[in-house]
GUMARSE-218142 format. One record per residue (C-alpha): residue in one letter; x, y, z. Coordinates in steps of 0.05 Angstrom, whole numbers, plus 5000, padded with zeros to 4 digits. Layout:
N
AXYZ...
This chain:
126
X477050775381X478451435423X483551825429X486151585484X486550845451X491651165409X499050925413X503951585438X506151655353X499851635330X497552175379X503552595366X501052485286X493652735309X494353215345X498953575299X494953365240X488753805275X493454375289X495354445217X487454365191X485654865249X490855415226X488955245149X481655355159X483455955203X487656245150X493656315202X500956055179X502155405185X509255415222X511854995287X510955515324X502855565315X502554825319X505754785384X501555395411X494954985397X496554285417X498354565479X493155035483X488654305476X493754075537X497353585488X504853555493X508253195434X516053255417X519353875395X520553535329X512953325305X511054055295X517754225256X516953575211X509353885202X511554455178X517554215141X511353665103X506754255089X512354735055X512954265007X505653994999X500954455020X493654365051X490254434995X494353994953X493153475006X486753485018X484753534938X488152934926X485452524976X478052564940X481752424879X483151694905X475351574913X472550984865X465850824868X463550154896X460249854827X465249894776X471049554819X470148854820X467848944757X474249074723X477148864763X474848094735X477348144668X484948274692X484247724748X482347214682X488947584646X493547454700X491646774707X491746524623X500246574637X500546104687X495745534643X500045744590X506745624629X504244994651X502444784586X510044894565X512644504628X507943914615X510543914544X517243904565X515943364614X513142904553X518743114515X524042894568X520242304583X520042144506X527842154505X529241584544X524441134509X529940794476X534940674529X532140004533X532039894609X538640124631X536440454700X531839854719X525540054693X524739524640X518239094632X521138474622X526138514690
């Protein structure tokens, strides 16, 4: 998918997303000021607000934060399904157990009118 593929918001998104990984690697403050400067300088024009809610995001997160965390998130491919298995089997043991209890109740319901001796038209002899 190019860029160009890109709805207008996620553009917007992109193209300040590079700014701020541009001035970061640069060592430059990242403010909406410097963010504005280089999209345009890339002849990108997004609303006035993107670069402020940018800036805004990375006072309170920074770079660094962000970008450690995301290779925290990384799980290798093996062990997944793997453990995956044993609390798919977990989740399911409730539900035979719950439908062990309905059934019961069922037999137990059923057992109560045994003796009503035909009064709603089920009755053998009839």
């Amino acid at each position: 998918m190019s860029f160009a593929d890109l709805s207008q918001g996620d553009r917007n998104a992109l193209a300040c997303t590079y700014a701020s990984l541009i001035l970061h690697d640069g060592g430059a403050a990242i403010n909406a000021a410097n963010i504005t400067t280089l999209v345009k300088s890339a002849g990108l024009n997004v609303p006035e607000y993107y670069p402020k809610l940018w800036e805004k995001g990375l006072a309170i997160r920074s770079v660094d934060q962000i970008i450690n965390s995301a290779g925290s998130v990384v799980v290798s491919g093996g062990a997944a399904p793997a453990a995956a298995a044993p609390a798919a089997a977990a989740k399911e043991e409730p539900k035979k157990e719950e439908k062990k209890k309905v059934e019961e109740e069922e037999e137990e319901d059923a057992g109560a009118g045994a003796g009503m001796g035909g009064l709603f038209g089920d009755d053998e002899d009839y």
